[in-house]
DONU-400068 format. One line per field, with one value per residue: residue in three letters; x negated, y, z negated of N, C-alpha, C in turn. Coordinates in Angstrom, 2 decimals, m for minus. Layout:
// DONU-400068
resn	ala_...
n.X	X_...
n.Y	Y_...
n.Z	Z_...
ca.X	X_...
ca.Y	Y_...
ca.Z	Z_...
c.X	X_...
c.Y	Y_...
c.Z	Z_...
// end
This chain:
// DONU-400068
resn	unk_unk_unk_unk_unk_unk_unk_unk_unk_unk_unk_unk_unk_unk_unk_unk_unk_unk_unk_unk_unk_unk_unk_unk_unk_unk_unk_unk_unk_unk_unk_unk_unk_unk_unk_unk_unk_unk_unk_unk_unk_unk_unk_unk_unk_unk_unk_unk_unk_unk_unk_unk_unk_unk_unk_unk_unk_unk_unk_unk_unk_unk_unk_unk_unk_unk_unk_unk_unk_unk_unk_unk_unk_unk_unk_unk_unk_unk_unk_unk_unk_unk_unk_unk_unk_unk_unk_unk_unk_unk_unk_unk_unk_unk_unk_unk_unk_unk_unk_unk_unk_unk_unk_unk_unk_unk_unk_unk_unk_unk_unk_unk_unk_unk_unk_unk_unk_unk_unk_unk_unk_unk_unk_unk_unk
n.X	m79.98_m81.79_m81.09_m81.49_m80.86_m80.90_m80.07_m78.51_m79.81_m80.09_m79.01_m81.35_m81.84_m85.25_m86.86_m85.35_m83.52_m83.43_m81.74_m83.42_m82.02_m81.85_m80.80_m80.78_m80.43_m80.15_m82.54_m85.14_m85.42_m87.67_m89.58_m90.55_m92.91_m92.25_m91.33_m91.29_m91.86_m92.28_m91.62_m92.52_m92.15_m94.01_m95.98_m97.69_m95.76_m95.97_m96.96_m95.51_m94.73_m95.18_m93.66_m94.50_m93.79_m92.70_m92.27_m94.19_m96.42_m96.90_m97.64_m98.71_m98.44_m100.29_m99.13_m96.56_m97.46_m96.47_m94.14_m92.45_m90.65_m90.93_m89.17_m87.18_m84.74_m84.24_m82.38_m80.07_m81.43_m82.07_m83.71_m85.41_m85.89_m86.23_m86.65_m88.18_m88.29_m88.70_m89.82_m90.37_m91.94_m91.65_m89.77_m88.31_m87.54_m86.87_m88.27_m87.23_m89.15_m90.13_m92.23_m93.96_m96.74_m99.52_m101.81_m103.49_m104.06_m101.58_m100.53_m100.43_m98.95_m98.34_m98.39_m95.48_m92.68_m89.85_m88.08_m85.85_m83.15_m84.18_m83.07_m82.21_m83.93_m83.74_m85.12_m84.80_m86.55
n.Y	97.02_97.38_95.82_96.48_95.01_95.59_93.48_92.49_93.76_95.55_95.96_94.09_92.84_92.24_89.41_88.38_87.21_87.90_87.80_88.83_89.91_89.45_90.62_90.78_91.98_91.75_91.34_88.20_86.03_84.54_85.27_87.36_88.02_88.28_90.37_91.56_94.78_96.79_100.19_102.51_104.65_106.96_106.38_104.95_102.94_99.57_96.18_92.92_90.40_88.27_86.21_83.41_83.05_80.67_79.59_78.45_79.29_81.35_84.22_86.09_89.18_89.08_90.29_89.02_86.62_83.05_83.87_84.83_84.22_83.90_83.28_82.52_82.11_81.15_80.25_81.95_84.43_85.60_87.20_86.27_86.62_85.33_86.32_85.86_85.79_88.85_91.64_95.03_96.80_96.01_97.26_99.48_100.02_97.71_96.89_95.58_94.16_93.53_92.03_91.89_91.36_89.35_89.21_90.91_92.65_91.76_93.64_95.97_98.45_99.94_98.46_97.02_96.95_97.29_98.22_98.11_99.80_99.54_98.70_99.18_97.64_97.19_96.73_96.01_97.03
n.Z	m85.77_m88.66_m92.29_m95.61_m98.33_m102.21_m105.09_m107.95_m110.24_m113.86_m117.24_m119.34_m123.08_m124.23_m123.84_m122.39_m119.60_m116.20_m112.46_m109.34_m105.95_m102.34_m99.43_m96.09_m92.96_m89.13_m89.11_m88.23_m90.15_m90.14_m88.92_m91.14_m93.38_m96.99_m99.32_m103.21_m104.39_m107.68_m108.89_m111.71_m113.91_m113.39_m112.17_m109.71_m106.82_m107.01_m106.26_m106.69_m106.39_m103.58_m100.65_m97.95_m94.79_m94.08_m96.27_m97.92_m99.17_m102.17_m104.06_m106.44_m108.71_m111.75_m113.38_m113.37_m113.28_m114.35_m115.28_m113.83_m110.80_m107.12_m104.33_m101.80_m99.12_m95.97_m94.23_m95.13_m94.93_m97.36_m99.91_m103.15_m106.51_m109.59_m113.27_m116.07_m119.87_m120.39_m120.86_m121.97_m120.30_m118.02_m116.78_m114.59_m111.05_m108.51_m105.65_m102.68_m99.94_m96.24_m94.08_m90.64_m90.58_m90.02_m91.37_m94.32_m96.96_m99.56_m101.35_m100.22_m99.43_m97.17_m95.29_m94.84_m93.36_m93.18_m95.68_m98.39_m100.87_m103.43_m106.82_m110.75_m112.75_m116.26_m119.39_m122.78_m126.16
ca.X	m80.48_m82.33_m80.65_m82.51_m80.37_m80.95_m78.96_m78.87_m81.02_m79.17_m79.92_m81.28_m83.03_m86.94_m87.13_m83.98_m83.89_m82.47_m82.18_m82.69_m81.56_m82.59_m80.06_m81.46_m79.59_m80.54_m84.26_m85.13_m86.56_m88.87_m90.80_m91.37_m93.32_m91.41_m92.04_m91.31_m92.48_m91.69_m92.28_m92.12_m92.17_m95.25_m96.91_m97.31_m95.30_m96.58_m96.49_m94.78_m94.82_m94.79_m93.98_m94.81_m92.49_m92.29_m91.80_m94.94_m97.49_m96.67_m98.95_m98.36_m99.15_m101.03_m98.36_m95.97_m97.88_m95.58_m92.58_m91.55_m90.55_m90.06_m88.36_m86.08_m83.57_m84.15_m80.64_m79.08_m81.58_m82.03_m84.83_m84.70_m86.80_m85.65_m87.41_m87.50_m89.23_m89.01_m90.78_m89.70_m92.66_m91.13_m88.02_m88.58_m86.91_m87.49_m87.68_m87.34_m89.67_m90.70_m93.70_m94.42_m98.11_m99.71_m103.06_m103.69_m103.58_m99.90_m100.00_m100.65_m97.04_m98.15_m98.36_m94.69_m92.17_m88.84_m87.33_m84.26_m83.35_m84.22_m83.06_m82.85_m83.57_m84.06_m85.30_m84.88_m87.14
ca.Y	97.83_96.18_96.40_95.52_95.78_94.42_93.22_91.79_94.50_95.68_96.17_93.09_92.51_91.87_87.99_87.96_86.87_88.82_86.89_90.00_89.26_90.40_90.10_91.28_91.75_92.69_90.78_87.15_86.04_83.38_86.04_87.99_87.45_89.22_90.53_92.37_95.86_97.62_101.28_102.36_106.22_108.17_105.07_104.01_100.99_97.81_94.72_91.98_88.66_88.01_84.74_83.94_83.31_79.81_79.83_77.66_80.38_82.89_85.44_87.36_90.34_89.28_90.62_88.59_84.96_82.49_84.45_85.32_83.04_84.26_82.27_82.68_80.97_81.67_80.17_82.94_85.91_85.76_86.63_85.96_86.87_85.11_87.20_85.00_86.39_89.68_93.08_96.28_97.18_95.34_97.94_100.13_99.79_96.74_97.05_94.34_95.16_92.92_92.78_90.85_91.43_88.09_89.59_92.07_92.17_91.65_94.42_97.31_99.09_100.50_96.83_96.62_97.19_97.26_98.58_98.38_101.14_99.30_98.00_99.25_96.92_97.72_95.94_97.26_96.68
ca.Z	m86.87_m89.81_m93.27_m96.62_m99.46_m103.39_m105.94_m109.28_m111.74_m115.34_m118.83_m120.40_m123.87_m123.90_m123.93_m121.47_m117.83_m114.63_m110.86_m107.70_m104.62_m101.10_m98.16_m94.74_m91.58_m88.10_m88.33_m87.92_m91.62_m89.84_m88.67_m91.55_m95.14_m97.92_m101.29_m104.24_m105.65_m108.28_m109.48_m113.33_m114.05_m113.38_m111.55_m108.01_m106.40_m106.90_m105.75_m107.86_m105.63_m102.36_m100.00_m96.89_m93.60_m93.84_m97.96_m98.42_m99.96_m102.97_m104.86_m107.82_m109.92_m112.74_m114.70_m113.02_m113.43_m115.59_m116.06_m112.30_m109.40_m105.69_m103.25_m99.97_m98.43_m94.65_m93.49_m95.39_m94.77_m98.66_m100.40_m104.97_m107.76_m110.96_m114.00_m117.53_m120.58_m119.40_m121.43_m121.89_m119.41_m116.50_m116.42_m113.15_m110.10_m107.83_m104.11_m102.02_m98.23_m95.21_m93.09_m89.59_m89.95_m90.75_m92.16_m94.95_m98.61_m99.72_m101.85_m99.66_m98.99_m96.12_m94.25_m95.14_m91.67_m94.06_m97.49_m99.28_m101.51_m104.63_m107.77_m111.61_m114.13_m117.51_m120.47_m124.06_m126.98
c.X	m80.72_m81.90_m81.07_m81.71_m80.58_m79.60_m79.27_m79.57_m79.50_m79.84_m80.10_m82.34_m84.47_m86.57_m85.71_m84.58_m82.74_m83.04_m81.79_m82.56_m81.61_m81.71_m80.27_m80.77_m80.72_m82.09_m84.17_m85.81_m87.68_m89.85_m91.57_m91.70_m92.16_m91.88_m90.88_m91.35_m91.81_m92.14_m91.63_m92.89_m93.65_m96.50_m96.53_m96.59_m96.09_m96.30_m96.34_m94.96_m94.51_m94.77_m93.60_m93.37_m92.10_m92.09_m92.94_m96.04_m96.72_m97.81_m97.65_m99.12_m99.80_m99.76_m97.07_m96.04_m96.79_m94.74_m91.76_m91.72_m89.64_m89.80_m87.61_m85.42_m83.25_m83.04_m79.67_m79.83_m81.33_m83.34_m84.59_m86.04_m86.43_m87.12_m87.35_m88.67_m89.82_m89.13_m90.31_m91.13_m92.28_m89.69_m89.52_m87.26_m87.40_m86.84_m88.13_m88.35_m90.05_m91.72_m94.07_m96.12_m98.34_m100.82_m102.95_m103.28_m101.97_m99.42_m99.92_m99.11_m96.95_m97.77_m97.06_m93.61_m90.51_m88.79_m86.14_m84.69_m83.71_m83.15_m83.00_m82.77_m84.27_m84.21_m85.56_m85.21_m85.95
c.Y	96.93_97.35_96.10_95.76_94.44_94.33_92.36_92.66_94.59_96.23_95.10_93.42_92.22_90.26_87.31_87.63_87.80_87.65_88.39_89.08_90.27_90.08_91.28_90.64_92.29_92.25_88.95_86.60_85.26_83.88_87.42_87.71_88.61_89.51_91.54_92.95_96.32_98.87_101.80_104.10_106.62_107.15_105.06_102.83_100.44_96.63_93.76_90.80_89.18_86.39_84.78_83.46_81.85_78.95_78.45_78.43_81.41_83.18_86.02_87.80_89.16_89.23_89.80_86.64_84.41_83.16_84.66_84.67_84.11_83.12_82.73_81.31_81.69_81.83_81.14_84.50_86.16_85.88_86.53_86.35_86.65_85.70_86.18_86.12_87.79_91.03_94.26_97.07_96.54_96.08_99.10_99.94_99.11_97.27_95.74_94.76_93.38_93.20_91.30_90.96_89.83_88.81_90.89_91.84_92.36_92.89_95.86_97.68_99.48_99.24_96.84_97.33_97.54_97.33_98.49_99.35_100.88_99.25_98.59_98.03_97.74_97.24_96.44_96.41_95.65
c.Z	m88.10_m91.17_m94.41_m98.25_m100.97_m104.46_m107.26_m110.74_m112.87_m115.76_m119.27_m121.74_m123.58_m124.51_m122.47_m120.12_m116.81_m112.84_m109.93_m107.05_m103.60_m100.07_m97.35_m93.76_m90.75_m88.25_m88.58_m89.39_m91.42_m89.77_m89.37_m93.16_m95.94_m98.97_m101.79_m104.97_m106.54_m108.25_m111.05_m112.76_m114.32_m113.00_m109.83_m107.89_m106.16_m106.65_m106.82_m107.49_m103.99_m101.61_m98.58_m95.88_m93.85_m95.31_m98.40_m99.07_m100.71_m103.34_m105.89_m108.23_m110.90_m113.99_m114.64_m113.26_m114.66_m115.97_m114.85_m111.31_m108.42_m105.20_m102.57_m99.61_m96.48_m94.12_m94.06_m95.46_m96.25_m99.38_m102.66_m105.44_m109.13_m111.97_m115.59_m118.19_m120.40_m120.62_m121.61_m120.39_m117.53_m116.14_m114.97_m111.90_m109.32_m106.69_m103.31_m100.39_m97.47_m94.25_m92.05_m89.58_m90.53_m91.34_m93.40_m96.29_m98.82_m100.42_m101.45_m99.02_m97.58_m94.89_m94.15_m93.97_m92.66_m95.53_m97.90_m100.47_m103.02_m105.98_m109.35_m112.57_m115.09_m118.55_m121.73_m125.02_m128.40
// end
């Protein structure tokens, strides 16, 4: 049974930093890309970053460029998202998901084979 759980959100200040964290049981991490959505109130989930299986390709939001680093640590079934410089618009709830497809835009949810129950952070003006 595959388990996807996060860790790390809060309350920080706007200019502050937060590190999630993604630990996944019960699948193989070689064989699947990972990412990072969020959702913010009265919005769809979105995609935040994603990287791929063998941690040599990321992507990001837009909104994400220069302030947010993904990365994984395969040997521990870990995936991270350190946050710097971080907005009052970047509060939501982060969900961590996995996906064995190799093709398809990164940000489509539906591609995504695994969820964890997400994350709040919260960043105050």
């Amino acid at each position: 049974q595959v388990h996807v759980v996060e860790s790390g959100g809060g309350l920080v200040q706007a200019g502050g930093s937060l590190r999630l964290s993604c630990e996944s049981s019960g699948l193989n991490s070689d064989d699947y890309a990972m990412a990072w959505f969020r959702q913010t109130p009265g919005k769809e989930r979105e995609g935040v970053a994603c990287i791929s299986r063998s941690n040599t390709v990321t992507y990001y939001a837009d909104s994400a460029k220069g302030r947010f680093t993904i990365s994984r640590d395969n040997a521990k079934n870990t995936l991270y998202l350190q946050m710097n410089s971080l907005k009052p618009e970047d509060t939501g709830i982060y969900y961590c998901a996995a996906r064995s497809a190799f093709t398809g835009n990164w940000r489509i949810r539906e591609t995504y084979d695994y969820w964890g129950q997400g994350t709040q952070v919260t960043v105050s003006s």
